[in-house]
C-alpha positions in Angstrom: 0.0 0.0 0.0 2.6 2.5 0.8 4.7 2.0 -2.3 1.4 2.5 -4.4 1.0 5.4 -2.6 4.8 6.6 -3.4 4.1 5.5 -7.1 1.2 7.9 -6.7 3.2 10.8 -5.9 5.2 10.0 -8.2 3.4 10.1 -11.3 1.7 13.0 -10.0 5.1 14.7 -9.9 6.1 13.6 -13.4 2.7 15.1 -15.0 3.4 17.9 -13.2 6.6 18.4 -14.4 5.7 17.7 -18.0 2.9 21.0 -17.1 4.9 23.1 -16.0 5.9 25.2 -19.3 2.3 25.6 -19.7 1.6 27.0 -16.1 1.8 30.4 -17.6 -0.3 30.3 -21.0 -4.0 30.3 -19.7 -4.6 30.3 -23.3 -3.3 26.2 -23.7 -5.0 25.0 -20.6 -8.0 26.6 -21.5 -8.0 29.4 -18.3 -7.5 26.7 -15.4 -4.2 25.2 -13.6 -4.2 21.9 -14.2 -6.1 19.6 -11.0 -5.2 15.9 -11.9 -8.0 15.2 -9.2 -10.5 16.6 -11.6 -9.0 14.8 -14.8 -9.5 11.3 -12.2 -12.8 12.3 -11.2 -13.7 13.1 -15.1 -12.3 9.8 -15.9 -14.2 7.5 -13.3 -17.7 9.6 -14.2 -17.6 8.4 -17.8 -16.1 4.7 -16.9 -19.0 4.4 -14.4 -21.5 6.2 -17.0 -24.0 3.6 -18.0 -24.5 5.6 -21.5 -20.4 5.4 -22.5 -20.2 1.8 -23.9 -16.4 0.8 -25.2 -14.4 3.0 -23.3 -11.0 3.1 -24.8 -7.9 5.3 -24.5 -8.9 7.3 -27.9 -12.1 7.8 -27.1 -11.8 9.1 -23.9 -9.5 12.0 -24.4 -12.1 12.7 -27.1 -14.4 12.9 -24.2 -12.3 14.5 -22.3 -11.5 17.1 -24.7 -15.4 17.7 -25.5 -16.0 18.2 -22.4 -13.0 20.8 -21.4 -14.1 22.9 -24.9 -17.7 22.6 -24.3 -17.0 24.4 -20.7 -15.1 26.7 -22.4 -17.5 28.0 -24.6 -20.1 28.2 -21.9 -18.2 29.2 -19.0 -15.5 30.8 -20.2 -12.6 28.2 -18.9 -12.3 24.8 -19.1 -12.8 21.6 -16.7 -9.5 20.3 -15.9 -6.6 22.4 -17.5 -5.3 19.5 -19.5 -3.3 20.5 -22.7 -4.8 18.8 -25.8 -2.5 18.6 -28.9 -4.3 17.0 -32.7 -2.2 14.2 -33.6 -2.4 12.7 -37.4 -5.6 10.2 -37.0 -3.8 7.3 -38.4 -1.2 7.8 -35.8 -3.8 8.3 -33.0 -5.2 5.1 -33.7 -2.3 3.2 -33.3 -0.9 5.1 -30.4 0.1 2.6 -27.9 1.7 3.0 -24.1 5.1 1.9 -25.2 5.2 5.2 -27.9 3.6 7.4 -25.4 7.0 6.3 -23.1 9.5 6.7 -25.8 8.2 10.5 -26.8 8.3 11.4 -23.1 12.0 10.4 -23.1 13.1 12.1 -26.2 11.7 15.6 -24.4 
């Protein structure tokens, strides 16, 4: 328990750090600091949503982003502050964890 806790606050940390160059440009995390409690709490509402069916990695950050820009427009800032980048669509659909880990390495 303690070391997932420590893993925790770990991953935490590197997210933050990855953040932290956008900490200053409102404008990229859509007029909120980033709250990775939010993004978890976004997450387990639509894995726990009986009307999302096939809930997969794609698919949620498509949900994830609709729902940040739909805020946006209404309220004038978004939901969580996450940073959303377009990526080709053929590559998005064959993004895997193991790419995700070698781009984070390069940076």
């Amino acid at each position: 328990m303690l070391f997932e806790k420590e893993h925790d606050m770990y991953l935490k940390s590197a997210i933050m750090s990855k953040y932290a160059r956008f900490i200053h440009n409102p404008e990229a995390t859509g007029g909120k600091i980033l709250s990775l409690d939010v993004v978890v709490d976004m997450i387990h509402y639509y894995a726990n949503s009986p009307m999302v069916k096939n809930l997969f990695r794609v698919k949620l950050m498509k949900m994830l982003w609709y729902a940040d820009a739909f805020s946006y427009k209404c309220r004038g800032c978004a939901i969580s502050g996450l940073v959303y980048r377009a990526l080709p669509i053929k590559y998005t659909k064959t993004l895997h964890a193991s790419d995700m880990n070698k781009r984070l390495r390069k940076k």
